[in-house]
C-alpha positions as CSV (number, residue, x, y, z in Angstrom):
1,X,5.3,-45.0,-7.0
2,X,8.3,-43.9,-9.5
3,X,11.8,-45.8,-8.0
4,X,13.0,-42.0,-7.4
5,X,10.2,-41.1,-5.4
6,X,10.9,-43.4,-3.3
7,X,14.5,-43.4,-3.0
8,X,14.2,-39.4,-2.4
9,X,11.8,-40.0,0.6
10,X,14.0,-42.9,2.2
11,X,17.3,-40.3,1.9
12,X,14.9,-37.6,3.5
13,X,13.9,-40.1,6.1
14,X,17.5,-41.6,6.5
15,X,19.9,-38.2,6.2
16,X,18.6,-37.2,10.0
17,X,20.8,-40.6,11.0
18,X,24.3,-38.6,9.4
19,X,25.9,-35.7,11.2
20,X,26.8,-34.2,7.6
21,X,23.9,-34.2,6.2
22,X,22.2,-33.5,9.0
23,X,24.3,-30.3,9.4
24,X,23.4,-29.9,5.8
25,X,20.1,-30.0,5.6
26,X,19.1,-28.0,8.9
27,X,21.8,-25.0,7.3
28,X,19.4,-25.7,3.5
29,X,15.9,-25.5,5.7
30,X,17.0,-22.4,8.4
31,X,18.6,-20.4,5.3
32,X,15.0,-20.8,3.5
33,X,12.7,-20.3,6.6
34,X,14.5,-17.4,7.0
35,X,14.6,-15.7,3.2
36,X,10.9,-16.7,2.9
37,X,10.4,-14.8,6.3
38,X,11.8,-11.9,5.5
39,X,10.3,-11.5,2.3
40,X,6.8,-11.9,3.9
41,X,7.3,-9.1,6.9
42,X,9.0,-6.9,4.0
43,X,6.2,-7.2,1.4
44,X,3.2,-7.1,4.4
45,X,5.0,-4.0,5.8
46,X,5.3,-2.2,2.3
47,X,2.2,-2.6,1.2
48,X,0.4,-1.8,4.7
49,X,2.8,2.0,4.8
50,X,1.5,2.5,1.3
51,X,-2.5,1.5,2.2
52,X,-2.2,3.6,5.3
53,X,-0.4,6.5,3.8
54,X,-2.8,6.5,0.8
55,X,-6.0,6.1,3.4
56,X,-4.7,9.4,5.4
57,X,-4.5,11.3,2.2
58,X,-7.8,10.3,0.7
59,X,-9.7,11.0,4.0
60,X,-8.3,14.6,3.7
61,X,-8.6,15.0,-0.3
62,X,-10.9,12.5,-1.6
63,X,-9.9,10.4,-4.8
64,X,-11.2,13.3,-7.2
65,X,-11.5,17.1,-7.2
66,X,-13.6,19.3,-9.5
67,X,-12.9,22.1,-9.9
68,X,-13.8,25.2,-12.7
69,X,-11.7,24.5,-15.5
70,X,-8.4,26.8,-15.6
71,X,-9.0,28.6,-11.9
72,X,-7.1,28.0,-8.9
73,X,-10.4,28.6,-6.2
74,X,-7.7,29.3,-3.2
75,X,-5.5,32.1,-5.0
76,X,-8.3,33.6,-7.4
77,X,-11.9,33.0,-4.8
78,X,-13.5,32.1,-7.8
79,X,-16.9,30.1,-6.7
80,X,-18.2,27.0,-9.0
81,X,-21.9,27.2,-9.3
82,X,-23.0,24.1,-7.1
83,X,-25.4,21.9,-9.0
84,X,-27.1,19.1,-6.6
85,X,-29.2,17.1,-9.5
86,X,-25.3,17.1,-10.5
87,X,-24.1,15.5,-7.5
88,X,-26.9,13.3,-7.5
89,X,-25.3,12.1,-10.7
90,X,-22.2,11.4,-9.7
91,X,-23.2,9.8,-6.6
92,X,-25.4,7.5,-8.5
93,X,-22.5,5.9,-10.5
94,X,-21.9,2.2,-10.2
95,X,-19.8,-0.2,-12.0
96,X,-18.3,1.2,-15.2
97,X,-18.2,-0.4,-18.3
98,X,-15.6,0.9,-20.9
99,X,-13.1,0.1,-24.0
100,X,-9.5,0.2,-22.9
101,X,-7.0,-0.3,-25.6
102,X,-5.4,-3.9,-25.1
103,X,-1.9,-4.0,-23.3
104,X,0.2,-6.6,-23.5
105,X,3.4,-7.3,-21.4
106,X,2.9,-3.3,-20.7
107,X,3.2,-2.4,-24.6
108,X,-0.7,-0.2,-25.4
109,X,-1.5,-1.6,-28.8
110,X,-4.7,-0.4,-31.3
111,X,-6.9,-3.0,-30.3
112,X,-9.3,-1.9,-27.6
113,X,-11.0,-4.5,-24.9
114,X,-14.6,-4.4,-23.2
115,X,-13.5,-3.7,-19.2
116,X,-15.3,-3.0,-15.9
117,X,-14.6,-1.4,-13.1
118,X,-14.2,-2.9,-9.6
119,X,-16.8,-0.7,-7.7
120,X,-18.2,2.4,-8.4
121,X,-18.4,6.0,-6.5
122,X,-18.9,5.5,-2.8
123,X,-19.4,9.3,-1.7
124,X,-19.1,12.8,-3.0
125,X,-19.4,16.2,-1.0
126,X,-19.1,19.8,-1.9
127,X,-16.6,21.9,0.0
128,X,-14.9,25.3,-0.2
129,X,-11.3,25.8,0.6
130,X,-9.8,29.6,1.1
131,X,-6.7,31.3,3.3
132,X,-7.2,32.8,6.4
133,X,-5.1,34.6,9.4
134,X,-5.4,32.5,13.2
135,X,-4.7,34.6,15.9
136,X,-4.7,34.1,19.6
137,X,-3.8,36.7,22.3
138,X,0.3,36.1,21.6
139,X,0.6,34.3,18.1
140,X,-0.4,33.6,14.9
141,X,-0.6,31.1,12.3
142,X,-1.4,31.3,8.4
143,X,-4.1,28.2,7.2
144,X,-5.7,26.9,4.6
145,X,-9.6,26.5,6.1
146,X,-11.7,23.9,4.1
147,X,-15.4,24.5,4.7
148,X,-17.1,21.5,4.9
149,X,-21.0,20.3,4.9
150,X,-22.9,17.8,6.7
151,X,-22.0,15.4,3.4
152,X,-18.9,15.2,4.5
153,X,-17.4,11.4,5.3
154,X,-17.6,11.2,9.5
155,X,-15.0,8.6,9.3
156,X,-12.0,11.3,9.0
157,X,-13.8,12.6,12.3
158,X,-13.7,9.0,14.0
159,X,-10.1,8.1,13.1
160,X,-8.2,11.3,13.5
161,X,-10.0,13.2,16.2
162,X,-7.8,13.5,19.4
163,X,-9.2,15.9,21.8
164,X,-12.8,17.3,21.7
165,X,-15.2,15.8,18.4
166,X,-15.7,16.9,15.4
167,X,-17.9,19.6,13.9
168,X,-21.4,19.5,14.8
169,X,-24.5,18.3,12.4
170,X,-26.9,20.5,13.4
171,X,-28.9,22.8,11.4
172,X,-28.0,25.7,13.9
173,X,-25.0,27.4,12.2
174,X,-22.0,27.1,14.8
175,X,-18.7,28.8,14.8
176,X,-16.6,25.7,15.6
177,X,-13.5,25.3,14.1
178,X,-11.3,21.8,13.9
179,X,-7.6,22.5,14.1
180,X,-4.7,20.2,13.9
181,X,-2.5,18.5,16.6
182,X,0.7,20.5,16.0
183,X,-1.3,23.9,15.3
184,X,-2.8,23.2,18.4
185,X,0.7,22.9,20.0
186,X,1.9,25.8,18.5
187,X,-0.7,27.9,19.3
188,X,-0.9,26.4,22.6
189,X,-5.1,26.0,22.2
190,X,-7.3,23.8,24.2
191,X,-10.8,22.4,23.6
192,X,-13.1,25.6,24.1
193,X,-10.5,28.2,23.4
194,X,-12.3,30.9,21.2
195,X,-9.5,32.4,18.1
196,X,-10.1,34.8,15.3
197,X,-9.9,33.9,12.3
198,X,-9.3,36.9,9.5
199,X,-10.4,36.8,5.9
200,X,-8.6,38.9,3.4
201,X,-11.5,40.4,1.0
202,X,-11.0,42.6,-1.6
203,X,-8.1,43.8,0.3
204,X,-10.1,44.3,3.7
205,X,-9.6,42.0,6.6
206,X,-12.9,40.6,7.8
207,X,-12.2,39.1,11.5
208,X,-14.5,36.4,12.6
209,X,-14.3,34.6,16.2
210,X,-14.7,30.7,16.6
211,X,-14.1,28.3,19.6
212,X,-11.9,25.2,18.8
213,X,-14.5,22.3,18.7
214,X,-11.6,19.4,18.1
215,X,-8.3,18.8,17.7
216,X,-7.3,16.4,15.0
217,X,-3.6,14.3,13.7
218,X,-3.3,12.2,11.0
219,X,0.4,12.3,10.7
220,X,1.0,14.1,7.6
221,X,2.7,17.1,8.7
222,X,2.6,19.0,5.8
223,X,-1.1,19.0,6.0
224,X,-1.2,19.1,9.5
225,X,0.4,22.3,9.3
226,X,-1.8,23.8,7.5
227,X,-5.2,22.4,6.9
228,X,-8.1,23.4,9.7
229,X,-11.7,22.6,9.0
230,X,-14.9,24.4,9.6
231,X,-18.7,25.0,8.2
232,X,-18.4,25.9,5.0
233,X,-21.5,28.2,5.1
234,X,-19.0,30.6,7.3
235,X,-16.6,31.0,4.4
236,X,-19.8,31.4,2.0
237,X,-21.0,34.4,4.0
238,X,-17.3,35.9,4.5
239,X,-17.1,36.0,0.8
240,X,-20.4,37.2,-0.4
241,X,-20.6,33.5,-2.2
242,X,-24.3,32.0,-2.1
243,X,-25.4,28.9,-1.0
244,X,-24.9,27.6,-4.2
245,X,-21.4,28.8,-4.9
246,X,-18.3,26.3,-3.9
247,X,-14.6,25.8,-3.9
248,X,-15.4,22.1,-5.8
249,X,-15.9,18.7,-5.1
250,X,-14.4,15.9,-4.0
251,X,-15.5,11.9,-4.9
252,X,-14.2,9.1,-3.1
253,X,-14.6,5.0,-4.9
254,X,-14.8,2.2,-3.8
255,X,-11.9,0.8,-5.1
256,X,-8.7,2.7,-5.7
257,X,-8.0,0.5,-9.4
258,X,-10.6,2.7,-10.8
259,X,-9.0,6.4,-10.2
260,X,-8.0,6.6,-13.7
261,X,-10.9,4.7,-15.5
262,X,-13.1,6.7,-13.3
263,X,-11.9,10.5,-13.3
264,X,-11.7,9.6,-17.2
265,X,-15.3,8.4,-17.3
266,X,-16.3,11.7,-15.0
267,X,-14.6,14.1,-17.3
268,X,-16.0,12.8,-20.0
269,X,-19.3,11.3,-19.1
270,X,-21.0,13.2,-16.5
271,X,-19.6,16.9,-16.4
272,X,-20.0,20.0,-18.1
273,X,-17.4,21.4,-20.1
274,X,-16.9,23.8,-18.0
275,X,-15.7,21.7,-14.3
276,X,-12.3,20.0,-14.6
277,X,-11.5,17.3,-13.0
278,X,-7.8,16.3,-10.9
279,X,-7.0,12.8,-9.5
280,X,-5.5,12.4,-5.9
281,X,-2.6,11.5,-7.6
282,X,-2.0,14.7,-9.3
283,X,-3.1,16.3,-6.3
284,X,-0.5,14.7,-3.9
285,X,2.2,13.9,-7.0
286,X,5.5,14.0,-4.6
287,X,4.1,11.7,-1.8
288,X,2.2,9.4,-4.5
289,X,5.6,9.1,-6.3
290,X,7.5,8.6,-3.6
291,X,5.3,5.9,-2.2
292,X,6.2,4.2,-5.4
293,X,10.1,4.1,-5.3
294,X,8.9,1.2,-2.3
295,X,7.7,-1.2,-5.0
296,X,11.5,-0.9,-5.9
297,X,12.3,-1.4,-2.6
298,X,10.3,-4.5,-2.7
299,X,11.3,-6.0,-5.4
300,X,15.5,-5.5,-4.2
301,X,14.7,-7.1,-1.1
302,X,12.5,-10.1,-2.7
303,X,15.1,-10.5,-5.8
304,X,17.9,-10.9,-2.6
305,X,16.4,-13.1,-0.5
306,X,15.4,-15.4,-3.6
307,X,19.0,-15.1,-4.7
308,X,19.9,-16.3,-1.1
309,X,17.7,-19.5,-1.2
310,X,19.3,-20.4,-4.7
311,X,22.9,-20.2,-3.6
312,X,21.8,-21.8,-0.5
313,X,20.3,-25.0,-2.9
314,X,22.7,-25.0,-5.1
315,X,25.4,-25.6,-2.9
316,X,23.5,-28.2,-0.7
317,X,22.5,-29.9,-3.5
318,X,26.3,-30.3,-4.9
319,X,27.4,-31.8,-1.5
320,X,24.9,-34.2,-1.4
321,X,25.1,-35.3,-4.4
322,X,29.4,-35.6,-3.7
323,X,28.1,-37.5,-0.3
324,X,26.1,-39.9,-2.1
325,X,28.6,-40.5,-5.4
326,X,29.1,-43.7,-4.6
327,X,25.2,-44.4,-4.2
328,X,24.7,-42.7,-7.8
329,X,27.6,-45.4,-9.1
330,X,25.6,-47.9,-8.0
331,X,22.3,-47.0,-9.4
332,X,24.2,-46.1,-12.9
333,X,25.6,-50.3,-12.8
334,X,21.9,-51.4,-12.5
335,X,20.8,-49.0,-15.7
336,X,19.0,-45.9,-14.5
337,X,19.4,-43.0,-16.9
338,X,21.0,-39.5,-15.7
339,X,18.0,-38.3,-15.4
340,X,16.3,-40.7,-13.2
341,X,19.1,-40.2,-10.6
342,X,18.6,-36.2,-11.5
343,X,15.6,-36.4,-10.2
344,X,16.0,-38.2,-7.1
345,X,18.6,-35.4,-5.7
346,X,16.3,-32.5,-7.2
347,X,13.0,-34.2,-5.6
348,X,15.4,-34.4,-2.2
349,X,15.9,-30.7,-2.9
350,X,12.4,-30.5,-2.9
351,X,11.9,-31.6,0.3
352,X,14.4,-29.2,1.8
353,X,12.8,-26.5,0.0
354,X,8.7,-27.5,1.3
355,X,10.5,-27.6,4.9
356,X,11.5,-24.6,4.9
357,X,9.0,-22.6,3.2
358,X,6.5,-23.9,5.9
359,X,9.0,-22.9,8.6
360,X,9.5,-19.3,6.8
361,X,5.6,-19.0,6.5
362,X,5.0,-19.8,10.1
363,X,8.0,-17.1,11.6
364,X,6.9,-14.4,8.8
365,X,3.2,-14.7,9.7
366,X,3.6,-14.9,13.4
367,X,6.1,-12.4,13.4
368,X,3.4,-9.6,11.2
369,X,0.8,-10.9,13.4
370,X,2.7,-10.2,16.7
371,X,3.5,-6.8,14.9
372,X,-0.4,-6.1,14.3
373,X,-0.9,-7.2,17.5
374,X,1.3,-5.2,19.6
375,X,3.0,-2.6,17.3
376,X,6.3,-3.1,19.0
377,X,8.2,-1.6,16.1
378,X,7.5,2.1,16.5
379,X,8.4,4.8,13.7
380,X,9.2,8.1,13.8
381,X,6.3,9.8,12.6
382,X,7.6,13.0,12.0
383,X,9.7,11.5,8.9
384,X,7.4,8.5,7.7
385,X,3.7,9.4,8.5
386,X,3.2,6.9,11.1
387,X,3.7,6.1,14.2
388,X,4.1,2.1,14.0
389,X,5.1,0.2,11.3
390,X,1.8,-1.3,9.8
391,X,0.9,-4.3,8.0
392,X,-1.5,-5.5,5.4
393,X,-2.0,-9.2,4.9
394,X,-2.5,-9.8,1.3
395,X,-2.9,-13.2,0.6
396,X,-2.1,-13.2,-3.0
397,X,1.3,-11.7,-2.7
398,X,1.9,-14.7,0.4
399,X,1.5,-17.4,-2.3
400,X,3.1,-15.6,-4.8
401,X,6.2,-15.2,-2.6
402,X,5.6,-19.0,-1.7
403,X,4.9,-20.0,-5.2
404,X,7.8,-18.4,-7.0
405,X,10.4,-19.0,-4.6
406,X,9.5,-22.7,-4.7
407,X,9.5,-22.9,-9.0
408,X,12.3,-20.9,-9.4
409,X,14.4,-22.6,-7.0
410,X,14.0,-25.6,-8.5
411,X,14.4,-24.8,-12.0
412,X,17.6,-23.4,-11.5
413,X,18.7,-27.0,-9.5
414,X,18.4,-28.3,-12.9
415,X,21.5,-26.9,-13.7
416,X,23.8,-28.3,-10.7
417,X,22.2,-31.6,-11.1
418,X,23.9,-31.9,-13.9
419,X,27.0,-32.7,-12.2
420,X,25.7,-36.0,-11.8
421,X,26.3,-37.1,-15.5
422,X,29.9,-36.5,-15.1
423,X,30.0,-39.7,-12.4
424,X,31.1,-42.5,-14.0
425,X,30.2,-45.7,-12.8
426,X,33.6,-47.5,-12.6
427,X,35.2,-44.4,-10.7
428,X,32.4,-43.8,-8.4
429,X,32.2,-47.6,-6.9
430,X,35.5,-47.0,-5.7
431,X,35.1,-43.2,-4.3
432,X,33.7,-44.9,-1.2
């Protein structure tokens, strides 16, 4: 064992016995344990509002439409010719292998390099989407109706459904319409309540009667507001469109990583030149970019609480190292170097720093665990989406958090310990 090893562990074990460094010490661990804390509840909550955010607008859009090239299906009614050998296609990608041109410390150079993807496609589904006219006996509410088939993922069904159940998957063709929360509100509509719906064609209104089958809310009002969901075989009869005519498609992957690699690898791989393809991203641009702006919100809050722990070292450091001059005289008489007395108040630093970053990590996780738990911090959803604040353990980011605080810390103790070359021997055996 190194001489300052084991003088750093006897002043650990010995600076308990002295009310100032005691006082020290406890201030150097509690200031840690609680920077470290905060930066894991921060980071778990940002990145769980972003996954859940992201989750409620792929169940209602997928991860990519296609679309004909250059139409707007809503405004203009203008049907793509469904192909099923073609969705067979697309369903039947897996892992992609592709060139990517080489980026390095985020500059693209010429070179390309050999890539995969991280999954694959893990569902696609035709739909038709077109305006219609709600009305019950006293009011009435513009909506966007997406006609859906039995291809359609049931999970938006099982996590967003709450009143009534979703559409029925039956080969009898059913006018049962799925309406949101806060249309339902509105409108003041029950389970069983039968509405008209009317279809502008050709400049005709073409009424059609449905009973509400389900009531859904995800949160996102702006959807909410306007999106109902029924059998798409209704709007394909209301418009004269044939059972192989369509608004588009929508594919959902496996992994989220692959959006661009993937719509890329559609658009150019598997499609006609005549379908287009959109990512969710360009799809929901505003909410995408804002969900963004919180990785800058993550990074202020991690850059301040690190910026806390350094101060907080730095000046502990200095008074210890003042508190034990006379020790560091002595040490300097028998011939160690600066730095071998350097290191003994930075591996002391150390242990202050380990302390608290295993306090920090036990409040931060049991604080997002308690959260998880019980969701005692509530949210108005009306302005963020959700109703509790969520969290999303990622493991990586923990040690990350953990790793850097610790190494940069330290490195920047280098600095202060510097102080300790400017103790000269014959002054410091009579500081005492």
């Amino acid at each position: 064992m190194y001489f300052e090893q084991f003088i750093a562990d006897r002043l650990a074990g010995t600076a308990n016995g002295k009310s100032f460094s005691r006082i020290i010490i406890r201030i150097a661990i509690a200031t840690i344990a609680l920077s470290v804390s905060v930066m894991i509840v921060a980071s778990a909550m940002i990145h769980g509002f972003k996954k859940e955010i992201s989750q409620k607008i792929f169940d209602f859009w997928g991860h990519i439409q296609i679309t004909e090239a250059f139409t707007n299906p809503i405004l203009e009614g203008t049907p793509m010719q469904y192909d099923p050998g073609l969705l067979d296609s697309i369903k039947s990608v897996k892992k992609v292998v592709y060139e990517w041109p080489l980026d390095i410390l985020g500059i693209e150079t010429n070179f390309d390099v050999t890539k995969r993807t991280h999954g694959g496609i893990r569902f696609a589904y035709k739909y038709i989407q077109y305006p219609a006219v709600l009305t019950t006996k006293d009011e009435m509410e513009g909506l966007i109706l997406k006609g859906i088939s039995n291809d359609f993922p049931s999970t938006f069904f099982d996590r967003y459904i709450v009143e009534g159940s979703g559409l029925s998957n039956s080969d009898s063709l059913k006018r049962e319409i799925l309406v949101s929360q806060i249309t339902a509100n509105r409108l003041e509509l029950a389970i069983s309540d039968q509405v008209i719906l009317y279809f502008i064609k050709e400049g005709k209104p073409r009424p059609r009667r449905f009973t509400v089958k389900g009531i859904y809310k995800t949160g996102l009002a702006e959807y909410d507001k306007k999106i109902a969901f029924l059998d798409m075989a209704h709007l394909q009869e209301v418009l004269d469109w044939t059972a192989a005519e369509v608004s588009g498609m929508e594919v959902g992957l496996d992994d989220i990583d692959d959006l661009m690699i993937m719509n890329e690898y559609l658009n150019q791989e598997i499609l006609p030149t005549h379908l287009y393809t959109r990512s969710i991203r360009q799809v929901a641009s505003s909410i995408f970019d804002w969900l963004d702006l919180q990785d800058i919100n993550e990074v202020i809050i991690l850059g301040l609480m690190l910026l806390v722990c350094i101060i907080n070292m730095i000046t502990a450091l200095l008074i210890l190292i003042l508190e034990r001059t006379h020790m560091i005289g002595v040490l300097k008489a028998l011939g160690s170097t600066n730095w071998q007395v350097r290191k003994i108040f930075i591996r002391q630093a150390g242990h202050i720093l380990l302390k608290g970053l295993l306090i920090g990590n036990l409040v931060g996780l049991s604080l997002c665990a308690l959260q998880k738990q019980f969701q005692f911090i509530r949210l108005r959803e009306e302005d963020y989406y959700l109703a509790v604040a969520p969290i999303d353990f990622d493991v990586a980011t923990i040690l990350i958090i953990n790793g850097g605080t610790f190494l940069v810390t330290i490195l920047f103790l280098i600095l202060p310990s510097y102080f300790i070359s400017r103790i000269l021997p014959t002054r410091a055996l009579r500081f005492n």
